[in-house]
C-alpha positions in Angstrom: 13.2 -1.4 -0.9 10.2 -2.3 -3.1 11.7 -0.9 -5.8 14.6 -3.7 -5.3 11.7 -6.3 -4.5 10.1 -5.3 -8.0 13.2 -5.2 -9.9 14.7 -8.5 -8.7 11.6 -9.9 -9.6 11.3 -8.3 -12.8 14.8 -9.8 -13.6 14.0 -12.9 -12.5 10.8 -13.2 -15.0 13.3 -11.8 -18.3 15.8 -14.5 -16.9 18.4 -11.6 -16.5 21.5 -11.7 -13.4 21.0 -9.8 -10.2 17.8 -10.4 -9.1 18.9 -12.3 -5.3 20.9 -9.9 -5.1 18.8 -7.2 -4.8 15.8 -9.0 -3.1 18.0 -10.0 -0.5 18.8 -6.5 0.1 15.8 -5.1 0.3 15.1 -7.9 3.2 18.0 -7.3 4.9 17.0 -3.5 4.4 13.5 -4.5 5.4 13.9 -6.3 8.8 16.6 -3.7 9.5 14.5 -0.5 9.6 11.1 -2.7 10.8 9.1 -2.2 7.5 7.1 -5.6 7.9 4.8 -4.6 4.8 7.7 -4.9 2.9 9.8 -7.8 4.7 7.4 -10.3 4.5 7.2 -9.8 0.6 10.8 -9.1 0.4 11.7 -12.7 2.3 8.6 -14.5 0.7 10.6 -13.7 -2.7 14.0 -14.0 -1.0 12.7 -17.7 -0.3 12.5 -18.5 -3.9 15.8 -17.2 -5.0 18.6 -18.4 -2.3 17.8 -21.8 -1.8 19.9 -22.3 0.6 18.3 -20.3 3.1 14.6 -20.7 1.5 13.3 -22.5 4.9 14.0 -19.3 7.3 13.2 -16.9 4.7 9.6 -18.7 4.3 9.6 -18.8 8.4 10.2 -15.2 8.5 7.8 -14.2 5.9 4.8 -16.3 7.7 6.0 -14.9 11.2 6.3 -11.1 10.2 3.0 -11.7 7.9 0.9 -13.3 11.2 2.1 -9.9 13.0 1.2 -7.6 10.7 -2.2 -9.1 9.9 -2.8 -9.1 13.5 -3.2 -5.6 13.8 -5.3 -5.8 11.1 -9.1 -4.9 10.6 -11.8 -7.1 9.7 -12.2 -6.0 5.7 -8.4 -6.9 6.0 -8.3 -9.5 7.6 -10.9 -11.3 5.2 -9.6 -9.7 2.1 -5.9 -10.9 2.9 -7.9 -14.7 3.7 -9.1 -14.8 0.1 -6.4 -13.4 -1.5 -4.0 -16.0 -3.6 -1.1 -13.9 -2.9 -1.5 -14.3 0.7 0.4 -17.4 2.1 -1.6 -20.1 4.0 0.1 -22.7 6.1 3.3 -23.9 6.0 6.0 -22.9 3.0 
């Protein structure tokens, strides 16, 4: 699954076919077998690639995200607040 999430995005940056495809998949695969350290990257990436469904793939990603971060520790907790690759808010 994060090899799909890495690829698709690797794709998408050399602006070669396939990438949804695969992203999708590996949030599909994701929610399927409960791996929310990978389904909330997996949809948050999903969200930019099938437009069409971008709104409850962003949803997803901030609900499964707010679960995972509350089990969190403190150092994670703050590190995952003042990270740029952590979403805040809505979208």
């Amino acid at each position: 699954m994060k090899s799909g999430i890495v690829l698709g995005v690797a794709l998408l940056a050399a602006g070669q076919e396939g990438a949804r495809e695969l992203v999708v998949a590996a949030a599909v695969d994701a929610e399927k077998y409960e791996l929310d350290s990978l389904n909330w990257v997996a949809a948050r990436v999903a969200a930019d690639l099938d437009h069409d469904r971008a709104e409850e793939y962003r949803f997803r990603s901030r609900q499964v995200l707010h679960a995972v971060l509350r089990h969190a520790d403190p150092c994670v907790m703050r590190i995952a607040h003042e990270s740029p690759w952590v979403p805040v808010g809505p979208g």
